[in-house]
N, C-alpha and C positions, 0 to 999 in steps of 0.2 A: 504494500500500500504506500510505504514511505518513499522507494522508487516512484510509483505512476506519480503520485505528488510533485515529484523533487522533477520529472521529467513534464509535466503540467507547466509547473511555475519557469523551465527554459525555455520551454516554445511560446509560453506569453512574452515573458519578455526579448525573445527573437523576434517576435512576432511588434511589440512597441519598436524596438530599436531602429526593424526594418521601415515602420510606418514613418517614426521620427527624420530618416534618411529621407524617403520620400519628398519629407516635404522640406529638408533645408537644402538638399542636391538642387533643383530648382531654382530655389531663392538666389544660389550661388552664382550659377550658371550664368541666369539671366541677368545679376547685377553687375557679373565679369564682363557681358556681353555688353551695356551700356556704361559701364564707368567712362571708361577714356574711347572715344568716339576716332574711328580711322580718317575722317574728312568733319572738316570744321565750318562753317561756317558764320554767319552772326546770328548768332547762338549761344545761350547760356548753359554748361554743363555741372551739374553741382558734385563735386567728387567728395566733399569732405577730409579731403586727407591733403598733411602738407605737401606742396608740389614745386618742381622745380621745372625751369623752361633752358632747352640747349643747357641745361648746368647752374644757371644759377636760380637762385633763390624768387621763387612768384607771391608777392604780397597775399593771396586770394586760395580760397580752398574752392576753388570752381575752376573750369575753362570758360573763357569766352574769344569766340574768333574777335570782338573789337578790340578786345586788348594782347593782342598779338602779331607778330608780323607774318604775313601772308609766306606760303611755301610751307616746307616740310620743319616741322618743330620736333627734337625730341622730350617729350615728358617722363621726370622720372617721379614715380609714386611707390613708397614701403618695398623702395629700394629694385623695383623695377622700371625698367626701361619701355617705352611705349613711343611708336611714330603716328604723329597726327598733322595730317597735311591740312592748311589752312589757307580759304579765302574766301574775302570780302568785295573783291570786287566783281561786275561782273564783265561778259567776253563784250567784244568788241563786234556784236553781231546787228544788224537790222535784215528784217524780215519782206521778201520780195514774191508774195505769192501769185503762182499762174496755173490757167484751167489746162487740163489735159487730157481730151475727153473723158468729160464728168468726176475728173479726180483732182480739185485742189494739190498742187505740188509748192512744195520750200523747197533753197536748197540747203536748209540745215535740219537738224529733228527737233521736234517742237511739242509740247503738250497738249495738247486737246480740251476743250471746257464747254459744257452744252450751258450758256447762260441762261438757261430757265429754270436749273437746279441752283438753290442759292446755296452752293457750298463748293471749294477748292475740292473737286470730285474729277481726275481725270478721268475720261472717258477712253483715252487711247495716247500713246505717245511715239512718234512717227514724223516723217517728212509727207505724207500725204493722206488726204482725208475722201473717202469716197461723197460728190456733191450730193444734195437733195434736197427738199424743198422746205428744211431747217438751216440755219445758219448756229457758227463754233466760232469761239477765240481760241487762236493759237496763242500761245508764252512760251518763248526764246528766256530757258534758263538752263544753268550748269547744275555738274551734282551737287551743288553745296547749296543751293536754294535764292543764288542771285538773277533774279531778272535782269534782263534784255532789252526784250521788245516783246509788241503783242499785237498782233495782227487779225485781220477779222476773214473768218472764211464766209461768202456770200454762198445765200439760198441758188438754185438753180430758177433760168430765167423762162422758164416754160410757162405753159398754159395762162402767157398774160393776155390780157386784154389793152388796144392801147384807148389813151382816154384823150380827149376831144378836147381842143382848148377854147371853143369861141365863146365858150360859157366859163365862168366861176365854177372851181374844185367846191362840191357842194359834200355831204356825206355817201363813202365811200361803200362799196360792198364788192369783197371775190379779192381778185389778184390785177391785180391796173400797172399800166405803164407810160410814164411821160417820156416823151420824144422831144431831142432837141430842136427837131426840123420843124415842128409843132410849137417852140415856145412863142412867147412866155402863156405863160400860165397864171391863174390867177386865185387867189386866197383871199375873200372879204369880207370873212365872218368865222366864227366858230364852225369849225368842220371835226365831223369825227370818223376817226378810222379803225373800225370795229374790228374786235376777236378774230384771229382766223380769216380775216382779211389784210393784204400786202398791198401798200404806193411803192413802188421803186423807179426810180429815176435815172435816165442816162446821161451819161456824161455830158454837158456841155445844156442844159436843160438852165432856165430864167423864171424865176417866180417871183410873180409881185404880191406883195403882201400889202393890204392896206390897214389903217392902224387899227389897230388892237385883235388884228386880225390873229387864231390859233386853230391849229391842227391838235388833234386830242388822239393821241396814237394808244390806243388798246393794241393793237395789230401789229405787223411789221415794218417800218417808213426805211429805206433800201437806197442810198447813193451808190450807182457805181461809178461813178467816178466825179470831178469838179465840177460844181453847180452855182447856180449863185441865187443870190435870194434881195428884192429887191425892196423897203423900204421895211416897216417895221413890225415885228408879230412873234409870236410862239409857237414853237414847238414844246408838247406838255403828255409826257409819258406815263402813262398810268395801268394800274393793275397787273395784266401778264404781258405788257406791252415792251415794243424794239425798236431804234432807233440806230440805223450809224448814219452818219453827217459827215461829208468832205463838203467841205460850203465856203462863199465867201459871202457873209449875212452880216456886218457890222451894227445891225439893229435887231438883232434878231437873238429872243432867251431860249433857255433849253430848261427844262423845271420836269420834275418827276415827283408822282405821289405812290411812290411803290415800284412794278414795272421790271421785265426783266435786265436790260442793257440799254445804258446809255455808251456809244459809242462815238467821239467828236474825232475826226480824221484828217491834216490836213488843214485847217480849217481857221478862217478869223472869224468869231461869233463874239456877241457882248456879256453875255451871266449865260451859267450854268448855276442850277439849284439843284441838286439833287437828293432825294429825300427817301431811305430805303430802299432803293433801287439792290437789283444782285450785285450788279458788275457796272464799275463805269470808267471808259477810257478813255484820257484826253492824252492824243499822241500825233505830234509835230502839229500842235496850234497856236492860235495866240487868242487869250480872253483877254478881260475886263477884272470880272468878280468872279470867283468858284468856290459855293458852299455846299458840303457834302457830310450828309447825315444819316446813320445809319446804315451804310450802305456795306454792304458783307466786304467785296472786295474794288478795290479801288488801283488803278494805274495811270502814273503820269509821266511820259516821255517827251524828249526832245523840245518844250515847249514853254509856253512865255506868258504868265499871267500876273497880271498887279495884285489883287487880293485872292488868299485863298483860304478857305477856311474850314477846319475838317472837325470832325463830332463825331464820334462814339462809331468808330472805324477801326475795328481788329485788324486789319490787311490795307495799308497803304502801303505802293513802290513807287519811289522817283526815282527818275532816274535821268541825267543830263537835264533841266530846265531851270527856269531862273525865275525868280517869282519875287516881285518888293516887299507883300506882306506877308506874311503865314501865320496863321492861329491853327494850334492843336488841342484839343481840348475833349473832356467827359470821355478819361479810357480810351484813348486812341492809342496804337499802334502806328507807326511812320518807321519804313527806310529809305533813305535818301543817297544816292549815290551820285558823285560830280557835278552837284546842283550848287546852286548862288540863290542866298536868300539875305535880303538887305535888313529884314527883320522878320524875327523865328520867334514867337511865343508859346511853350508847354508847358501843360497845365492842367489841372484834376485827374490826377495820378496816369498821367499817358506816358509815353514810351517811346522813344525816338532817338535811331541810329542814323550818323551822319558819317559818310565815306568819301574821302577825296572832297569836300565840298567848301564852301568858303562861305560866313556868316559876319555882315556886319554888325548887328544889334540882336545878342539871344535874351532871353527873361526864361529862365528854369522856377516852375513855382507849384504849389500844392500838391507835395507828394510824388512828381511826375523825377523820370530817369532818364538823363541822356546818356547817350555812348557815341565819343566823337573820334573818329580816327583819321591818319596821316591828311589833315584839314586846317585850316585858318578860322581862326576867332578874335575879329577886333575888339567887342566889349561884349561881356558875358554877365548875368547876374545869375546868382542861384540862390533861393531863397525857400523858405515853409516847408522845411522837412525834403525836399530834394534832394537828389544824390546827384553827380557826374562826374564821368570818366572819361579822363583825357587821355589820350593812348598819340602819340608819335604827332602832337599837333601842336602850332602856336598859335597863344593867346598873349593880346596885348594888353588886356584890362580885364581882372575875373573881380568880381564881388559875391562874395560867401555872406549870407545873416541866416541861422539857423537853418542849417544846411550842411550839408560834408561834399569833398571832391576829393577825387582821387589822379594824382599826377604820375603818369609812367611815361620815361622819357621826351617828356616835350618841357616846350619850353613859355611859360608864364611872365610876361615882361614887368606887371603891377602888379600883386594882389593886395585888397581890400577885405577887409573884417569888418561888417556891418554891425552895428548896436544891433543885438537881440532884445525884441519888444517881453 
């Protein structure tokens, strides 16, 4: 009896042991597998443990690619050695797409994004997309998560109808097409462009807008190629509604109350408002005023706007544009890359990475984080609980009041210690 007992109580606890392994072999594996990350990009990695960068000594029990120099870094942790290739910038690419019977072709590979799904959900990642009578954004990014460029693949031009110019664009229904041969065109009232209904325009197409004249796109509103738009009006995106725009409309807004894609191409227009919209891309234009609100994901390339203003945006990318005013604000997210901003404000605990970029007047305030790398900063304040990290950059004037900064080899020509209230 004393055996079956004594041989009872070793397979129980063979039996815990095995179970205990179970579940810390796992734990192991997988924390091995994310500690120290083989490719870096701007990105924060929390390691917890002391770390050293090429040998020497790293203030920080994390990784982050902004506070690192780009290329292969070796990290050593609890006395191991680890290679982590890093970067922040991104390639040197822009995006030139052509039809090739019915297959959208790049000639680089590129991500795929159906903007009706409001989420960073690729659908396919490739140099060519088969056409159809939906429209994709392409994103031109590396493996480390730096945008490009972002290009729009157009619907297929089938089963249009063309529409008749001697009369006013009244409300729309089915799949319509404006002809250049046919302009101009005319807008001179509130028109709507329903569900499941497409206006697409050919290149070279003249619309006159008379004042306060607006198009109300539920549907799909389609340039293909340079248009012009002729006195003052609105284009105003709503519900599951699409919009891309190569225009040149100098009186002319663009305003969404929801709405799949705003897509601006190319383009002089005067305000953009966008307001929950999925996706919105202003890429090689030039505005006025751009406020953008809730909007899932947002990109701006090549481009040239006086004010801009962003709100409660997880996924901003700049990238090359120059802008005189910038407000970020209420949890924003911003990466900015080779950009020029004459004044940068962040603010209600938002988040914004600056690469290669030049900033004459920043205000860092209410909890919010920068992270500014190999970049110029003529006057800088940080203030209410802020943090910022300067990694490989000059500042000519920093102002610190209840606030921290972190200085890794760059170089601070003033600094100032504000009275804390």
């Amino acid at each position: 009896m004393r055996k079956v007992v004594k041989r009872l109580f070793k397979e129980a606890r063979f039996v815990q042991l095995v179970a205990l392994l179970i579940l810390i072999i796992p734990v192991v594996i997988v924390t091995a597998g994310v500690l120290v990350p083989q490719k870096l990009g701007i990105a924060k990695v929390e390691l917890g443990k002391e770390l050293k960068v090429d040998g020497k000594n790293f203030p920080f029990t994390f990784l982050d690619g902004m506070l690192l120099v780009d290329g292969k870094r070796t990290i050593t942790m609890n006395g191991q050695k680890y290679i982590v290739e890093v970067k922040t910038s991104p390639d040197q690419i822009r995006l030139n797409g052509i039809t090739e019977v019915y297959t959208y072709v790049f000639e680089s590979t590129v991500t795929f994004y159906d903007p009706t799904v409001r989420a960073l959900k690729a659908i396919n990642k490739s140099n060519e997309i088969k056409l159809s009578d939906k429209f994709y954004l392409a994103v031109a990014s590396d493996d480390f998560g730096n945008i490009s460029d972002v290009a729009f693949v157009p619907p297929t031009l089938e089963n249009l109808d063309i529409l008749d110019s001697q009369n006013p664009i009244t409300n729309i229904s089915g799949r319509k097409f404006l002809l250049s041969s046919k302009s101009p065109y005319r807008i001179i009232s509130k028109t709507l462009l329903p569900e499941k209904s497409a206006l697409m325009l050919e290149s070279g197409v003249t619309v006159i807008t008379a004042l306060n004249a607006e198009l109300n796109i539920k549907g799909a509103f389609v340039t293909t190629g340079l248009v012009s738009f002729l006195g003052s009006g609105k284009l105003t995106v709503s519900d599951s509604g699409s919009a891309y725009v190569s225009a040149i409309g100098p009186e002319i807004d663009i305003s969404s109350d929801r709405g799949s894609l705003i897509f601006v191409d190319g383009s002089n227009l005067r305000n953009i408002d966008a307001n929950l919209t999925n996706f919105v891309v202003i890429r090689k234009s030039s505005l006025n005023r751009v406020s953008i609100n809730g909007v899932h994901t947002v990109y701006i390339i090549d481009s040239s706007i006086e004010e801009l203003e962003i709100q409660n945006c997880g996924n901003v990318f700049i990238n090359n544009t120059v802008v005189n005013d910038v407000k970020v604000g209420l949890v924003s997210k911003v990466i900015s890359y080779d950009s020029r901003f004459d004044k940068l404000s962040i603010s209600d605990l938002s988040s914004v990475a600056l690469v290669s970029s030049k900033i004459t007047n920043l205000q860092l305030s209410k909890g919010s984080v920068l992270k500014v790398k190999n970049s110029t900063l003529m006057n800088a304040k940080v203030e209410d609980y802020s943090i910022a990290y300067i990694f490989k950059t000059n500042v000519n004037q920093l102002s610190v009041g209840n606030a921290k900064y972190y200085q890794l080899e760059s170089n601070i020509k003033k600094l100032t210690k504000l009275q804390e209230e």
